[in-house]
C-alpha positions as CSV (number, residue, x, y, z in Angstrom):
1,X,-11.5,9.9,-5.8
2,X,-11.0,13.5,-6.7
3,X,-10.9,16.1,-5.1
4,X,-13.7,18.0,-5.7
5,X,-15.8,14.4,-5.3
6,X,-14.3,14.4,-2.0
7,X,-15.3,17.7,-1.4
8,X,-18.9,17.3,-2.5
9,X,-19.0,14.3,-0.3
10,X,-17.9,16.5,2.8
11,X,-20.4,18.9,2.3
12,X,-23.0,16.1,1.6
13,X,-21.8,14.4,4.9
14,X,-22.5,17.6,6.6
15,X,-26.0,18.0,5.1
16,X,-26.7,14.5,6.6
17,X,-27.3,13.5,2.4
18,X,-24.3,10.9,2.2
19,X,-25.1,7.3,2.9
20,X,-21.4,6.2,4.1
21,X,-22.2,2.6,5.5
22,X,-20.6,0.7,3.2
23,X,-17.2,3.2,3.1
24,X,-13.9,1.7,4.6
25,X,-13.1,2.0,8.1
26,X,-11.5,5.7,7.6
27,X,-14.0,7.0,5.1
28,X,-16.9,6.2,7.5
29,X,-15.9,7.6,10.7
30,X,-14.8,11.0,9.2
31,X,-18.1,11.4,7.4
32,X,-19.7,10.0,10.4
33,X,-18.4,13.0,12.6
34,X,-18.8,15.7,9.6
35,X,-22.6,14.3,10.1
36,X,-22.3,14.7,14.0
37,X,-20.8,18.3,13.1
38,X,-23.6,19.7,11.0
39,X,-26.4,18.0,13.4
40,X,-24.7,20.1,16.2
41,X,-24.2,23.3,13.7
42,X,-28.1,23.1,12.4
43,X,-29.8,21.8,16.1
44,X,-27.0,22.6,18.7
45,X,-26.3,26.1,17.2
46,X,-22.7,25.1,17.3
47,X,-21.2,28.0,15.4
48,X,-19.4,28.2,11.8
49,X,-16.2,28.7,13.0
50,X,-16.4,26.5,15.7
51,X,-17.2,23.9,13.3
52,X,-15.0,24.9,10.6
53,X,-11.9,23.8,13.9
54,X,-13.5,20.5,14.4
55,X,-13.6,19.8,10.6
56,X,-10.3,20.8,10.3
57,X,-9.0,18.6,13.4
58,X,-11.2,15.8,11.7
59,X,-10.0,15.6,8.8
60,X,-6.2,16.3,10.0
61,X,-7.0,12.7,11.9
62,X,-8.5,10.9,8.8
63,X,-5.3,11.6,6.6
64,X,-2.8,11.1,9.2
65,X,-4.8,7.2,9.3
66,X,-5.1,6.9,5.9
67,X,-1.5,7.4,5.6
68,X,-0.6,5.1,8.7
69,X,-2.6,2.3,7.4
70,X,-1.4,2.6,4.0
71,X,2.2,2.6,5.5
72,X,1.7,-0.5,7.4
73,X,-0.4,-2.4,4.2
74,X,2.7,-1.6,1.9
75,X,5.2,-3.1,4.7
76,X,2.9,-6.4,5.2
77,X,2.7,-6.3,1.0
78,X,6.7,-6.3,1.3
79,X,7.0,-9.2,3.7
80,X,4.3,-11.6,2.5
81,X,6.5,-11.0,-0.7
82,X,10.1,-11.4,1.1
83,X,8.4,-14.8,2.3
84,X,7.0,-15.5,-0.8
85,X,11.0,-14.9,-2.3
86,X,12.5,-17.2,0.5
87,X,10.2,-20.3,0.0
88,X,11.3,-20.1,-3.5
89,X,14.5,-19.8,-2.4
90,X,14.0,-23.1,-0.9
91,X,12.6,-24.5,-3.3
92,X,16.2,-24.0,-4.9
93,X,18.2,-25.6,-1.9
94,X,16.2,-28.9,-2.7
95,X,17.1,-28.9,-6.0
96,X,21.0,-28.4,-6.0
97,X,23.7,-30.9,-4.8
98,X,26.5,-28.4,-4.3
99,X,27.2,-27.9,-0.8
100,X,28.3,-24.1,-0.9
101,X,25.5,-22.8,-3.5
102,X,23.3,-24.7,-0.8
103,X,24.6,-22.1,1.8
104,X,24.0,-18.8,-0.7
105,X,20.9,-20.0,-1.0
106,X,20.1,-20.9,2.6
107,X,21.5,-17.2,3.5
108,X,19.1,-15.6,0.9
109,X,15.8,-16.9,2.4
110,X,16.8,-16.3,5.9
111,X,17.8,-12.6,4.6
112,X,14.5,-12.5,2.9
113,X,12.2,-14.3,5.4
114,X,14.2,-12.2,7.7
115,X,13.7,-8.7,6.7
116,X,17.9,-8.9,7.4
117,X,19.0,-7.4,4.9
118,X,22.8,-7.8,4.6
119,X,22.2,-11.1,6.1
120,X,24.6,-12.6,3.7
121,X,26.9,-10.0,3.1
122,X,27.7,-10.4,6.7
123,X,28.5,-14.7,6.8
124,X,31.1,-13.9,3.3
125,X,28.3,-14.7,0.8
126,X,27.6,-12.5,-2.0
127,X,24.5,-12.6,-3.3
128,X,23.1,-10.3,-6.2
129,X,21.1,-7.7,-5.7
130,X,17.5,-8.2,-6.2
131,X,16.0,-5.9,-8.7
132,X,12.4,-5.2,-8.4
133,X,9.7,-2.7,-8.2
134,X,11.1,0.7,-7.1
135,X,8.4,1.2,-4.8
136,X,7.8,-1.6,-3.3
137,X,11.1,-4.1,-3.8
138,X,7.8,-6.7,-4.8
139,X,8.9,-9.2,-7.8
140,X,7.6,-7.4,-11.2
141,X,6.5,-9.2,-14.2
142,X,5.8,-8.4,-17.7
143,X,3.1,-8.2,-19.0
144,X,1.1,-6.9,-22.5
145,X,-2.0,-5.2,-22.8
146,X,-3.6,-2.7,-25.2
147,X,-2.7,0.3,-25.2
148,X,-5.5,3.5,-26.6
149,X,-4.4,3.3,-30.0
150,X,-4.6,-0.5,-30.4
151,X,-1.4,-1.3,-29.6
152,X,0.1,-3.8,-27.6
153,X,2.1,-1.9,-25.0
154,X,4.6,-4.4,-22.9
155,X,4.5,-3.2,-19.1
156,X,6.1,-4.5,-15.9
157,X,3.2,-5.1,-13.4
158,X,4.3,-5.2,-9.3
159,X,1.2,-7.3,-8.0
160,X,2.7,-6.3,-4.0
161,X,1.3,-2.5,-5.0
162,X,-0.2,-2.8,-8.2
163,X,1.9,-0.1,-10.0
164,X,2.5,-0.7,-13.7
165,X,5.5,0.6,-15.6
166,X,5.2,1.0,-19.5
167,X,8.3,-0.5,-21.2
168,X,10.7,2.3,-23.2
């Protein structure tokens, strides 16, 4: 949402004109006291600037949640996917008969399932570094779509946070 949407939505929150019931968690208790704040302005006689403070303070509060629950959605996002990584890494230990690639693989999933990182590192085994998304460490895959002119365009997609990075 844009700016200025946001903005409009504000004011219509105000107004008591925006219908927020079905808005997340955040959306709807920050319109829901913009709509307290401009019953109290037009019936209390709550004045403008008093208001313009409590909007302020409200909306100080809604972006320092947003930000907090969008913080602790990328961390869960990172260690469903660390989990994700370290059952695969199991997957491997069944497979292989050698007893010391058991043991780098053994170390890698407890690292991963974990959160340790270094893990590894620490018990003598080196294990490459995982390269993933940027953002997120989440496994990237590629992927094709078309692109405006027709195109195929070849992208690496992070499906922890959804980002999408155009090859070249």
């Amino acid at each position: 949402m844009s700016q200025e949407e946001f903005a409009r939505y504000e004011d219509m929150a105000i107004d008591g004109r925006l219908i927020y019931d079905e808005y997340p968690a955040e959306e709807y208790k920050y319109f829901s006291q913009l709509s307290r704040l401009g019953y109290k302005n037009r019936h209390e006689g709550w004045s403008k600037e008093t208001c313009e403070d409590k909007q302020a303070e409200y909306k100080r509060e809604y972006l320092h949640s947003k930000e907090r629950n969008g913080r602790f959605f990328r961390q869960a996002c990172i260690m469903q996917e660390n989990i994700r990584r370290g059952q695969t890494t199991v997957w491997k230990i069944n497979k292989t008969q050698d007893r010391e690639e058991k043991l780098t693989y053994a170390l890698q999933a407890l690292e991963l399932i974990l959160c340790d990182e270094g893990l590894a590192k620490h018990n003598g085994v080196n294990i490459p570094e995982y390269a993933g998304c940027e953002y997120c460490n989440g496994v990237t895959e590629w992927s094709e779509k078309l692109g405006a002119d027709g195109k195929e365009v070849r992208f690496e997609f992070c499906p922890v946070c959804g980002r999408m990075i155009e090859e070249g």
